[in-house]
C-alpha positions as CSV (number, residue, x, y, z in Angstrom):
1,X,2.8,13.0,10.1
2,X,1.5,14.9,12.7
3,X,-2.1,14.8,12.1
4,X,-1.5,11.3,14.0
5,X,-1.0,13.7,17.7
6,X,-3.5,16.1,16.1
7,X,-5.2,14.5,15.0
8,X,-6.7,11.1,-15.9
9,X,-8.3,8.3,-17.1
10,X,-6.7,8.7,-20.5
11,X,-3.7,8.0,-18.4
12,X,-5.2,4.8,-16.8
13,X,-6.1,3.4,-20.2
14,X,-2.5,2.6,-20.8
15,X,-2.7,0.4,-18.6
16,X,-5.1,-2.3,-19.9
17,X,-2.8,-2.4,-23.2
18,X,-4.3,-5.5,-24.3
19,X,-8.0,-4.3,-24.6
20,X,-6.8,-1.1,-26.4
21,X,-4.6,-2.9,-28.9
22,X,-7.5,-5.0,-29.8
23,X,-9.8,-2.5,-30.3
24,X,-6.6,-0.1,-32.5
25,X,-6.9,-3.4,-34.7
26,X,-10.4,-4.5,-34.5
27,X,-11.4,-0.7,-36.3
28,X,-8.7,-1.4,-39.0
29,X,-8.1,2.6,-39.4
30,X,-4.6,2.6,-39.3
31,X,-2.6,5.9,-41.0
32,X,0.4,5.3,-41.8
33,X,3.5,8.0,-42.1
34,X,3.7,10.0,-45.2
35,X,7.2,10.4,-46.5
36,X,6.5,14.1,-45.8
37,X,6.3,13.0,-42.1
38,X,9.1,10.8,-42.0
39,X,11.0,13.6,-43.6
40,X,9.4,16.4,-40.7
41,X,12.4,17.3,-38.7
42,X,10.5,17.7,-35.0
43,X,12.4,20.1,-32.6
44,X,14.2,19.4,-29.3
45,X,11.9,17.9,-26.3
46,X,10.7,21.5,-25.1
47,X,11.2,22.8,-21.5
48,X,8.4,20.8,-19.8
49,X,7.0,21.6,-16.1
50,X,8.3,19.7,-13.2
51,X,6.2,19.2,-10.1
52,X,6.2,17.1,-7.4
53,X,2.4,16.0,-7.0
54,X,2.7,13.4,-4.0
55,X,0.3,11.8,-1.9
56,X,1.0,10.0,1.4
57,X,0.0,6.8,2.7
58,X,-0.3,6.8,6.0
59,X,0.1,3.1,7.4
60,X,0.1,3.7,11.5
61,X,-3.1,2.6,13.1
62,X,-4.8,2.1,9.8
63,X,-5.0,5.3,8.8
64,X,-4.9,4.6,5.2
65,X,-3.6,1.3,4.2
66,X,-4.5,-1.3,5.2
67,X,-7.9,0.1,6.3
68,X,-8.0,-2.2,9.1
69,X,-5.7,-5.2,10.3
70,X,-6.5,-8.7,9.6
71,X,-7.5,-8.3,5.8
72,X,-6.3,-11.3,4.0
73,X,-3.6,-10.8,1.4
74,X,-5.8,-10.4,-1.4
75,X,-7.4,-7.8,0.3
76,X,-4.5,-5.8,1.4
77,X,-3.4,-6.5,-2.5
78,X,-6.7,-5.1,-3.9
79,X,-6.7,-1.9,-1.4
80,X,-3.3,-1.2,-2.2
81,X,-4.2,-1.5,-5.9
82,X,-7.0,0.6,-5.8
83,X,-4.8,3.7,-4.1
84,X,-2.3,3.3,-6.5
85,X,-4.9,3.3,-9.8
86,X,-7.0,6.2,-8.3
87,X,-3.4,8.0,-7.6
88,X,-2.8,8.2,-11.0
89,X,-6.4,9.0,-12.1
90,X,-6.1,11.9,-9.3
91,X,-3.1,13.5,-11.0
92,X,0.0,12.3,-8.6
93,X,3.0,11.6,-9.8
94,X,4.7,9.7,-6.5
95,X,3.7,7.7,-3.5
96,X,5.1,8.3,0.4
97,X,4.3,5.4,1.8
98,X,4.6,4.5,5.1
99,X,6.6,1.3,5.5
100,X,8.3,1.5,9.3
101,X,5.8,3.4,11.4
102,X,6.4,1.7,14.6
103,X,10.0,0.0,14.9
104,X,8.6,-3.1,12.9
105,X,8.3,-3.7,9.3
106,X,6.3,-4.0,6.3
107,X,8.9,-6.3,4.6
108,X,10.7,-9.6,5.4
109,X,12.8,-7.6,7.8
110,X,16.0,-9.3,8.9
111,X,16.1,-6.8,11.9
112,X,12.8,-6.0,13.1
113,X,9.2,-7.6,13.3
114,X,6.4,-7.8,10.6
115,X,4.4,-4.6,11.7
116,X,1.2,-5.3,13.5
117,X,-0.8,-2.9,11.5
118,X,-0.8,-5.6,8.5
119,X,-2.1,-8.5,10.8
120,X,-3.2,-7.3,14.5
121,X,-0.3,-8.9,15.7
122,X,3.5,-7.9,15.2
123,X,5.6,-10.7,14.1
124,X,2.8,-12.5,12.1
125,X,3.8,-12.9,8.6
126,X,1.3,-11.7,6.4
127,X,1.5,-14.1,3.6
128,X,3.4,-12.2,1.1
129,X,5.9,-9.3,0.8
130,X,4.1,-5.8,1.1
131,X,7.1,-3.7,0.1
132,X,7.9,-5.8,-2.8
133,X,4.4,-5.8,-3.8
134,X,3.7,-2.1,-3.6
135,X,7.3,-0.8,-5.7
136,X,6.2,-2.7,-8.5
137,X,2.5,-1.6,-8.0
138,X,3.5,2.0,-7.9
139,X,6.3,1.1,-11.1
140,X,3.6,-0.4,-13.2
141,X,1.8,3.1,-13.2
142,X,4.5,5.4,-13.6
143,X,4.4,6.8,-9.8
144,X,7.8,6.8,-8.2
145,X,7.6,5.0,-4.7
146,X,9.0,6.6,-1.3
147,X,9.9,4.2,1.6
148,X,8.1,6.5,4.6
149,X,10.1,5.8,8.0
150,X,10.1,6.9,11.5
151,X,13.3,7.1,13.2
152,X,12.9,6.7,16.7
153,X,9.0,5.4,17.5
154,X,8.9,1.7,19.0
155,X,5.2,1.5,19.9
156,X,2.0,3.1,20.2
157,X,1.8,2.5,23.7
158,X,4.5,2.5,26.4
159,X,5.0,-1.5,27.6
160,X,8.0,-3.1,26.2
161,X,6.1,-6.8,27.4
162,X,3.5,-5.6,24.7
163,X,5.8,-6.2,21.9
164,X,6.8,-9.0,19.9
165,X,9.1,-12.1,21.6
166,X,12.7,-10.9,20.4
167,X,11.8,-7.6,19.6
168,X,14.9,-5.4,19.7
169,X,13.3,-3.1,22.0
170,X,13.0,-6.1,24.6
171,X,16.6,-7.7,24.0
172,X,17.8,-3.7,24.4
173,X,15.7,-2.0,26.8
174,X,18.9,0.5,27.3
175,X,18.0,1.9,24.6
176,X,14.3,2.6,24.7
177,X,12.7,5.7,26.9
178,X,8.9,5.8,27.9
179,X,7.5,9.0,27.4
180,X,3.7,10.3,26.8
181,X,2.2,6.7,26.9
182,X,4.3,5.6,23.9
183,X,7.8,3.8,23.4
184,X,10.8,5.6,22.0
185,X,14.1,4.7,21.1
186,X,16.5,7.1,22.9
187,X,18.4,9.2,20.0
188,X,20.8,9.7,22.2
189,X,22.4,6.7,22.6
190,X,24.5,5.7,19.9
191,X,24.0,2.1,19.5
192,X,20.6,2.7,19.5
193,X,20.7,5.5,16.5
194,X,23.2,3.1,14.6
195,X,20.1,0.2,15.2
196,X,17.4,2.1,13.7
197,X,19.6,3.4,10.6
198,X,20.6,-0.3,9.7
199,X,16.8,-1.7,10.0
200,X,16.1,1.3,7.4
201,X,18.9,0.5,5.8
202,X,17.6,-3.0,5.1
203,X,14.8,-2.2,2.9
204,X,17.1,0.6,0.5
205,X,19.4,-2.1,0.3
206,X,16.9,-4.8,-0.9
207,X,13.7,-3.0,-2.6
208,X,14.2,-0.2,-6.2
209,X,12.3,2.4,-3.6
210,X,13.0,5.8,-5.5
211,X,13.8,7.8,-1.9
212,X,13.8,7.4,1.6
213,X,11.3,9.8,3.8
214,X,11.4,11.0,7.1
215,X,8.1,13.0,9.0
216,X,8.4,15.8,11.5
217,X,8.9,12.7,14.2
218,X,12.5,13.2,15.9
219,X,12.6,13.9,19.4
220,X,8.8,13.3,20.5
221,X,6.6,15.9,20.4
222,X,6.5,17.7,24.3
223,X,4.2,16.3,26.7
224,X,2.9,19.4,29.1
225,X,4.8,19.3,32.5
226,X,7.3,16.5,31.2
227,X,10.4,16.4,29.9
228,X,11.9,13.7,27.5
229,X,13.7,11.5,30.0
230,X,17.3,11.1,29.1
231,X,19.1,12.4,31.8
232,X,21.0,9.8,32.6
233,X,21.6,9.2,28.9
234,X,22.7,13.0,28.7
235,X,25.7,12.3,32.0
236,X,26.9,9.7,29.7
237,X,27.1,10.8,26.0
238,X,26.8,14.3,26.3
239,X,30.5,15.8,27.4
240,X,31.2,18.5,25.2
241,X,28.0,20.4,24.3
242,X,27.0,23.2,26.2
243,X,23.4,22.3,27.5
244,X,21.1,19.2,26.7
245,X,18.9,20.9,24.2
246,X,22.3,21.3,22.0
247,X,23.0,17.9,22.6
248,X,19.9,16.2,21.2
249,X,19.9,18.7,18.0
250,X,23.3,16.8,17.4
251,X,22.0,13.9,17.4
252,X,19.3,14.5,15.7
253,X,22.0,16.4,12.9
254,X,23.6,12.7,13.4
255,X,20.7,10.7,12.1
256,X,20.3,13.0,9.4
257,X,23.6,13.3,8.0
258,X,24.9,9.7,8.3
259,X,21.6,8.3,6.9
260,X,22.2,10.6,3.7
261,X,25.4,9.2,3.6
262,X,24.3,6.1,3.9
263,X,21.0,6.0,1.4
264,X,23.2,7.4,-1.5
265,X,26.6,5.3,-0.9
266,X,23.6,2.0,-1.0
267,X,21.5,3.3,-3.6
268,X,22.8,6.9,-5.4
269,X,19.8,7.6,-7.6
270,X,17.4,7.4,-4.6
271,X,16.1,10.9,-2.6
272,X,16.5,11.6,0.5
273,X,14.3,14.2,2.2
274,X,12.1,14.8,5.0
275,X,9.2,16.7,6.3
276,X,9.6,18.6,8.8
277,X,6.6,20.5,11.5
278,X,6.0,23.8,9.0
279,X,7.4,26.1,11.8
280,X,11.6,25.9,12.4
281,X,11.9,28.8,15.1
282,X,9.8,32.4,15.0
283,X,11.0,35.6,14.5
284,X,10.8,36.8,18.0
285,X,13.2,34.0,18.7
286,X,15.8,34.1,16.0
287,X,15.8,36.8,13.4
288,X,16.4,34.6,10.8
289,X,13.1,32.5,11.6
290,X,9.6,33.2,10.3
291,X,6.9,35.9,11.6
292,X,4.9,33.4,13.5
293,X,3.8,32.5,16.9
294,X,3.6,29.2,16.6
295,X,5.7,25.4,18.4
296,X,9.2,25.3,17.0
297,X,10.8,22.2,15.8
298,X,14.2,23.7,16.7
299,X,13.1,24.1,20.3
300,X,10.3,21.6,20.6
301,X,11.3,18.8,18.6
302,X,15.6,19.3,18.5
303,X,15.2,19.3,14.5
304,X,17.1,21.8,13.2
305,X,15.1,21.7,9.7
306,X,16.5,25.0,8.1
307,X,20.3,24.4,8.8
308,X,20.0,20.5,6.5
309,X,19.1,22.4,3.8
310,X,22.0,25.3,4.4
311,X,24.3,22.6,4.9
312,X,23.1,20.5,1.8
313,X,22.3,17.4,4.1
314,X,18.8,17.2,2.0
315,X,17.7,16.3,-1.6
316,X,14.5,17.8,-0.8
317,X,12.7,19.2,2.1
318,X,8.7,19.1,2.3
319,X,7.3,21.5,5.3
320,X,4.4,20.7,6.9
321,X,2.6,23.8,6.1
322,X,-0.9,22.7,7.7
323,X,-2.5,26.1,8.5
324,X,-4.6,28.2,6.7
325,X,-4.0,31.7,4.7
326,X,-4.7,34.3,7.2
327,X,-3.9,32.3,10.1
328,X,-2.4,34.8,12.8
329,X,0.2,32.4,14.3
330,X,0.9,30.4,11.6
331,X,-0.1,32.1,8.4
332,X,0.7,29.8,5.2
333,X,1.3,33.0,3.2
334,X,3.9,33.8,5.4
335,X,5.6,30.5,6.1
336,X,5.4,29.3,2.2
337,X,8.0,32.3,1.5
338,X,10.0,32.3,4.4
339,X,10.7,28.4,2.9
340,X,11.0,29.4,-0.7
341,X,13.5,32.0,1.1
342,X,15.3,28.8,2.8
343,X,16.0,26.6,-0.4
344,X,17.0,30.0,-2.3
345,X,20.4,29.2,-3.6
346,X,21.0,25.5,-2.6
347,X,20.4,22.0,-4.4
348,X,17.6,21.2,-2.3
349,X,14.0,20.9,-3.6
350,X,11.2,22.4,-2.1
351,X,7.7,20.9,-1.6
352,X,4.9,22.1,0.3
353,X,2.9,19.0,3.2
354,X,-0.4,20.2,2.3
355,X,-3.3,19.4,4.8
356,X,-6.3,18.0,3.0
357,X,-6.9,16.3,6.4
358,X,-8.2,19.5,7.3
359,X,-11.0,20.1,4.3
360,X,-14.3,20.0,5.5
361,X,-13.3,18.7,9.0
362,X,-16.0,19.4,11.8
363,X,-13.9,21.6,13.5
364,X,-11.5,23.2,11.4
365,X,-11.7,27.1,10.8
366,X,-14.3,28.7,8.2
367,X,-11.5,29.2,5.1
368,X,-11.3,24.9,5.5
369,X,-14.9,25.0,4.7
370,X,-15.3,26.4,1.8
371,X,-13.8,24.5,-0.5
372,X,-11.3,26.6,-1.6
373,X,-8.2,26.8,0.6
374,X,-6.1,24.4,-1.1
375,X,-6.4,26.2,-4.6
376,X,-5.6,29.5,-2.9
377,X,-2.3,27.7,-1.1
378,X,-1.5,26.7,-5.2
379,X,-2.0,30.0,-6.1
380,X,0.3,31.6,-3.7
381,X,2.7,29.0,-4.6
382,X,2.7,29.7,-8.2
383,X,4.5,33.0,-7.4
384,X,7.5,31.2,-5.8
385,X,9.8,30.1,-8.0
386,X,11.9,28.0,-5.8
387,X,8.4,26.0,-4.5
388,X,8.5,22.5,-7.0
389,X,5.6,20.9,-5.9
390,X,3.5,19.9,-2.9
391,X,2.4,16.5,-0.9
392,X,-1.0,15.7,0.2
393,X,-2.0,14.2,3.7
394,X,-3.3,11.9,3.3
395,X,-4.8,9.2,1.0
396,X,-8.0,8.5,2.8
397,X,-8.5,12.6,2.8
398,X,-7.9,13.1,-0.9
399,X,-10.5,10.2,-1.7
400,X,-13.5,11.4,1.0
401,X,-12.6,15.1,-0.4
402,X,-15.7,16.1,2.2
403,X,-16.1,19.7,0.5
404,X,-14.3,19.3,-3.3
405,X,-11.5,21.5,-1.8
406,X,-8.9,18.7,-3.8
407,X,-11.3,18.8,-6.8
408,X,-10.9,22.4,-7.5
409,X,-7.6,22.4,-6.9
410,X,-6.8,20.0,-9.0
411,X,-9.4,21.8,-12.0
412,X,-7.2,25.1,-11.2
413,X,-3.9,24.2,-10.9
414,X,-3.5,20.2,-12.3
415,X,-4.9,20.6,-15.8
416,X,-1.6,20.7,-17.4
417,X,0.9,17.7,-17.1
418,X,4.3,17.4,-15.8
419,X,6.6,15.3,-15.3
420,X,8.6,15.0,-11.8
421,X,11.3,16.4,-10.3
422,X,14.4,16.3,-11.2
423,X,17.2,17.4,-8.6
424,X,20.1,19.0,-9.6
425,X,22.6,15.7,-9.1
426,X,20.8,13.3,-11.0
427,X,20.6,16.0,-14.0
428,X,23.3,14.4,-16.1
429,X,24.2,10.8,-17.2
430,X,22.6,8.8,-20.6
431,X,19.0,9.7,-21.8
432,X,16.2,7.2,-22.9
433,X,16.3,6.6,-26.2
434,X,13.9,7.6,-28.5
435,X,10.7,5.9,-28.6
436,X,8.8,5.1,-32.1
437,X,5.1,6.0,-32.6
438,X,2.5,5.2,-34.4
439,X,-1.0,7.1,-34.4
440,X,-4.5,5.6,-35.9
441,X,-7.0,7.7,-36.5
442,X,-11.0,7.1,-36.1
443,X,-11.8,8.3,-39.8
444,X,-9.9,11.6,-41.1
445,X,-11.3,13.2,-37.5
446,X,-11.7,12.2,-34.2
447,X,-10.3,11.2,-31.6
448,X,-6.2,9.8,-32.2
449,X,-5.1,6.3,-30.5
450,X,-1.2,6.8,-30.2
451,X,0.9,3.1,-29.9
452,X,4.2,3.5,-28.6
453,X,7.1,1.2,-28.6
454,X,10.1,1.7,-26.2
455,X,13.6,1.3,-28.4
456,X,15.0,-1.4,-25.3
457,X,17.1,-4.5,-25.6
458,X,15.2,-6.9,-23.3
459,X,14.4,-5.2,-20.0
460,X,17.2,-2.2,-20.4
461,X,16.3,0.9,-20.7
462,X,12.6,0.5,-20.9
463,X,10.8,4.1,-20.2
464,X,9.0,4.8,-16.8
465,X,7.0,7.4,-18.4
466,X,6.3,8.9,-22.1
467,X,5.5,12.2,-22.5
468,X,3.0,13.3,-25.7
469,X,3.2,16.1,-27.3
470,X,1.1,17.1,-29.8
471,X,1.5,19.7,-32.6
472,X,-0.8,21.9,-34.2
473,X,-1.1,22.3,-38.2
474,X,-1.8,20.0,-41.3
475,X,0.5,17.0,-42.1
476,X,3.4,17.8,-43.5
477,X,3.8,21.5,-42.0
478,X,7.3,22.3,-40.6
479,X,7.6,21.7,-36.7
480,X,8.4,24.5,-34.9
481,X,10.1,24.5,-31.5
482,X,7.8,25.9,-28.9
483,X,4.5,25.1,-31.0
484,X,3.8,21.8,-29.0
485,X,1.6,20.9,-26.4
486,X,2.2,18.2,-23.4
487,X,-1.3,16.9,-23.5
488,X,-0.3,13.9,-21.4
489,X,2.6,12.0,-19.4
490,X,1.2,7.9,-19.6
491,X,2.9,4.8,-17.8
492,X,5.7,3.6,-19.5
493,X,7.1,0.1,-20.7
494,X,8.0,-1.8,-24.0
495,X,4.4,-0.9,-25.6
496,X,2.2,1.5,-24.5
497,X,-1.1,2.9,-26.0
498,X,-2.7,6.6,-25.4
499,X,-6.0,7.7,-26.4
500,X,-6.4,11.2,-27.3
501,X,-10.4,11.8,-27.3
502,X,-9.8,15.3,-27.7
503,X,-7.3,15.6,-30.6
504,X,-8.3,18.4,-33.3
505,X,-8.9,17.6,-37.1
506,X,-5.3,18.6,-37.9
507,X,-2.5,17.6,-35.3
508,X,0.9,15.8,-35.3
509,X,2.3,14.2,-32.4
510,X,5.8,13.5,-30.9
511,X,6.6,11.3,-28.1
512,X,9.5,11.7,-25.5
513,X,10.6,8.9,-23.2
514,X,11.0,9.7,-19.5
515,X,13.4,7.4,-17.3
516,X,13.0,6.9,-13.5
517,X,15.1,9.8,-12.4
518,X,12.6,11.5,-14.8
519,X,15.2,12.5,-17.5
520,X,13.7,13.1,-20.8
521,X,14.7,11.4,-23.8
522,X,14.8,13.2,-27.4
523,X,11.1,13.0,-28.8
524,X,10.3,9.9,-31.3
525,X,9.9,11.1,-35.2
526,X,6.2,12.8,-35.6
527,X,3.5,10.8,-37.1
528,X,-0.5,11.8,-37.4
């Protein structure tokens, strides 16, 4: 991200099914189906939003997880916990997790060294298996996990003697450039590039991540008066394009293509995406860019963000859209529509980097102050059609929320539920089944406890999410297509219990099973 150069609980109930079911049997209030509700035809699932609602962790020096190094694994367990149950209570639907900040690894990598931000020291095995931990962390609560990489970084700072005994930047210091007090692999030389897409490469192949994620991290951001060194690297790979700044936008178009390739011949369901600096080029520039002033990726950083998505390269593309409304070289009001504009007639999702880093920041320009900008940025979005969402930077951000900017954001714009996205390719194939339901009631009123049981054969086809809808009317009334609500989207499994503390007198309810591409199943036979 680069903020590091700049800079409900009725869902979580669900979780602690045990303790629910007790208390369902403990109050002995069970109502069961009528035959006029066994008889009730319910309608088709409706049309439900989609939305991305993602928050980053951010793993590079500690900036979000683990909060420091040296925490034992219990306490790198517990923090990561903790993230993953306040996610949920916050709203998200998916986690961007940072897993290869710094050419080393937060798995059992066969090709790189443990990452030093887990222990203090890279190659020291932290005791257990991070990745592994956090998938099915993330899985247990219905948020879809994305393995966060960077490319090209090696190290925070620019000795290769620094790094681990054996590191590959050691054995292969042809590949690796020094530039702004950090350690790069070179993108132009080919082995190298080939290098860093295999060490990704390792954890799609091994860990049920959901996607693979890139930042706006390609060629390193410009250092004044210094030019990314790779001259000599440019004499001998770089025959055939006309200067060196076309050169390292192929590579760069290299990296990207192949490792979409790559991610959906290794794993086909997974998304592949990246989020890019929020400016490609300006106006004054290219005609087709945005009316901004502002550093250009496709100048400044060789990425050339808008022509992956008119090529198709991308199953989604999240802009870093970090600036305010107003802003006179970077306005968000214009930049959010130039992207909507972008994705306009192609497969690719778009999904806005939102800056929560900046609410409330000593600093930051009065409308970051108020406690207000990010519900104006949703507010403006909810005029774009082709917008599907937005991701937050980052964790640590969301939780301090210094001014409630996320809080009333979230009060405008995230009272309703959705399910996820669901890209155009993986739109097809079978559907969940079915789940069945069962609702108890605290007297003839009150509120409903909902138990749901996934139709699976052993550990097949067991939902990642259930949707519940609930009807309006007295028992026995006709459903009507288009008369239900989504009052919630819980974590899924075999058996799952929701508690409804606002449910009217006089409601049905319906349940739909969601799978992890987040295809929705036909809804279960109403009950009361």
């Amino acid at each position: 991200m680069s903020p590091e150069h700049t800079a409900g609980s009725s869902s979580l109930s669900a979780l602690d099914r045990r303790t629910v079911l007790a208390a369902v049997a403990a109050a002995g209030c069970a109502t069961a189906l009528t035959p006029a509700a066994a008889r009730a035809a319910v309608p088709p699932a409706d049309p439900v939003e989609r939305r991305m609602r993602g928050m980053w962790i951010a793993s590079v020096v500690n900036i979000d997880w683990p909060t420091r190094t040296g925490l034992d694994a219990a306490a790198q367990r517990a923090e990561f916990v903790r993230l993953a149950d306040d996610a949920l209570a916050w709203g998200f639907n998916a986690l961007f997790v940072q897993i290869r900040p710094t050419a080393d690894a937060f798995w059992p990598s066969v090709f790189e060294p443990w990452s030093q931000w887990l222990t203090g020291t890279q190659g020291q095995d932290p005791g257990y298996d991070p990745l592994e931990f956090m998938v099915e962390t993330a899985h247990r609560r219905g948020l879809a996990f994305h393995a966060w990489f960077n490319p090209y970084r090696v190290s925070m700072q620019a000795d290769p003697s620094a790094l681990a005994p054996g590191h590959p930047a050691r054995t292969h210091p042809e590949w690796t450039v020094s530039y702004g007090g950090k350690l790069y692999y070179d993108p132009g030389v080919p082995a190298a590039r080939r290098f860093c897409q295999e060490a990704m490469l390792d954890a799609v192949r091994r860990y049920d991540i959901d996607g693979v994620h890139f930042d706006d991290y390609f060629y390193p951001y410009p250092t004044a008066g210094s030019d990314f060194p790779d001259e000599e690297t440019f004499r001998a790979y770089g025959a055939g394009h006309p200067d060196k700044a076309a050169w390292r936008r192929h590579n760069v178009d290299l990296m990207v293509r192949e490792m979409r390739d790559a991610v959906r011949a290794v794993r086909p369901n997974a998304l592949f995406g990246i989020s890019p600096f929020g400016v490609w080029r300006n106006a004054a520039t290219d005609p087709r860019g945005s009316r901004t002033t502002a550093f250009q990726s496709y100048d400044g950083l060789h990425a050339d963000t808008r022509g992956w998505v008119r090529r198709g390269w991308l199953d989604y593309i999240a802009p870093q859209v970090y600036w305010h409304i107003g802003l006179p070289a970077a306005d968000y009001a214009v930049l959010a529509p130039w992207w909507a504009e972008v994705v306009r007639e192609t497969d690719t999702e778009l999904w806005i980097g939102q800056a929560v880093y900046k609410s409330g920041t000593a600093g930051q320009p009065a409308p970051w102050q108020d406690g207000k900008e990010l519900t104006r940025h949703l507010t403006l979005n909810a005029t774009l059609p082709e917008l599907g969402g937005d991701l937050f930077f980052s964790a640590k951000d969301v939780r301090a929320d210094r001014v409630g900017d996320f809080a009333a954001m979230r009060t405008a714009h995230w009272r309703q539920p959705v399910l996820g996205p669901l890209p155009a390719r993986l739109d097809k194939g079978p559907l969940p089944p079915r789940p069945t339901l069962e609702v108890r009631r605290e007297g003839r009123t009150g509120a409903a406890t909902l138990l749901i049981t996934a139709r699976a054969r052993g550990n097949k086809n067991i939902p990642f999410r259930y949707a519940v809808h609930r009807f309006p009317g007295k028992p026995g009334r006709r459903l009507e297509a288009g008369s239900a609500s989504l009052v919630a989207v819980v974590p899924g499994g075999k058996e799952t219990v929701y508690h409804d503390a606002e449910a009217p007198a006089e409601c049905w309810y319906a349940v739909s099973a969601v799978d992890r591409l987040q295809r929705q199943g036909k809804m279960s036979r109403p009950a009361y």
